[in-house]
C-alpha positions in Angstrom: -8.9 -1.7 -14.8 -8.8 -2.5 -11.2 -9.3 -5.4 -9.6 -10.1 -5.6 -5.2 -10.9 -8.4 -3.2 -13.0 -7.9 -0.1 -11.1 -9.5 3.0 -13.6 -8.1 6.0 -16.6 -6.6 6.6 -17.3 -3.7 8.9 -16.8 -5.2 11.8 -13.9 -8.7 12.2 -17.5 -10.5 12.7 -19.6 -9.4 9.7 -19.4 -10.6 6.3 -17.7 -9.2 3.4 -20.6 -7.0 1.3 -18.8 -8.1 -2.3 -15.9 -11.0 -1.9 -14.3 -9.4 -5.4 -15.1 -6.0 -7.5 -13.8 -4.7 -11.1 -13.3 -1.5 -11.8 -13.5 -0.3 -15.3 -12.5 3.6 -15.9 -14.3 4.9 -19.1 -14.4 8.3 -20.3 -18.1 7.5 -22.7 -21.1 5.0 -21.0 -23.0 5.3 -24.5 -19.3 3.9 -26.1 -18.5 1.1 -23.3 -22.3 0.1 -23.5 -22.1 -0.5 -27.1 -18.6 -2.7 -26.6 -20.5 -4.9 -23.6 -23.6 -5.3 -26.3 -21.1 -6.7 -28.9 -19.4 -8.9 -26.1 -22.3 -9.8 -23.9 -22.0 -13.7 -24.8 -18.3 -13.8 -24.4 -18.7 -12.3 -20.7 -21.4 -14.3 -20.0 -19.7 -17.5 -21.1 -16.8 -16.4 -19.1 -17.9 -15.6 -15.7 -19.0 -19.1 -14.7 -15.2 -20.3 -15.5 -14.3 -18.3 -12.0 -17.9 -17.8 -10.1 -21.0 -19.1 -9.1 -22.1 -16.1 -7.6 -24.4 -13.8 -9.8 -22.7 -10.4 -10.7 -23.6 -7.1 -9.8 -23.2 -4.0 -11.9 -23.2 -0.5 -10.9 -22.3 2.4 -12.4 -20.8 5.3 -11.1 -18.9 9.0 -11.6 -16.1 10.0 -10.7 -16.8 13.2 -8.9 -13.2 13.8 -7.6 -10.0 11.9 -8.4 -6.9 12.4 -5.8 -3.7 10.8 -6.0 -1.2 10.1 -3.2 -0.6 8.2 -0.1 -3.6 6.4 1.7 -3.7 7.9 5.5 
């Protein structure tokens, strides 16, 4: 898992788009989506002990993975 924080916006006068993301790296949707059914009242119990903000989910592919430095 990863865990970012957004600190600025596009521009130092616009808002951040998210102020915090998770990342969860899964190799099966069908499997994780079966762990979130089990869990669902557990997360959704949880989130309001550290937001009142409504979360967002998307999910995506990796299309390519490169690891090294950040330029």
């Amino acid at each position: 898992m990863k865990l970012t924080r957004g600190i600025a916006g596009r521009t130092g006068d616009d808002q951040v788009s998210f102020v915090a993301m998770g990342y969860f790296y899964i190799n099966d949707i069908d499997e994780y989506n079966k762990v979130i059914a089990r869990n669902m009242d557990t997360i959704r119990n949880d989130i309001p002990k550290y937001t009142n903000i409504q979360p967002v989910i998307q999910i995506n592919e990796i299309r390519q993975w490169k690891s090294g430095p950040v330029k």
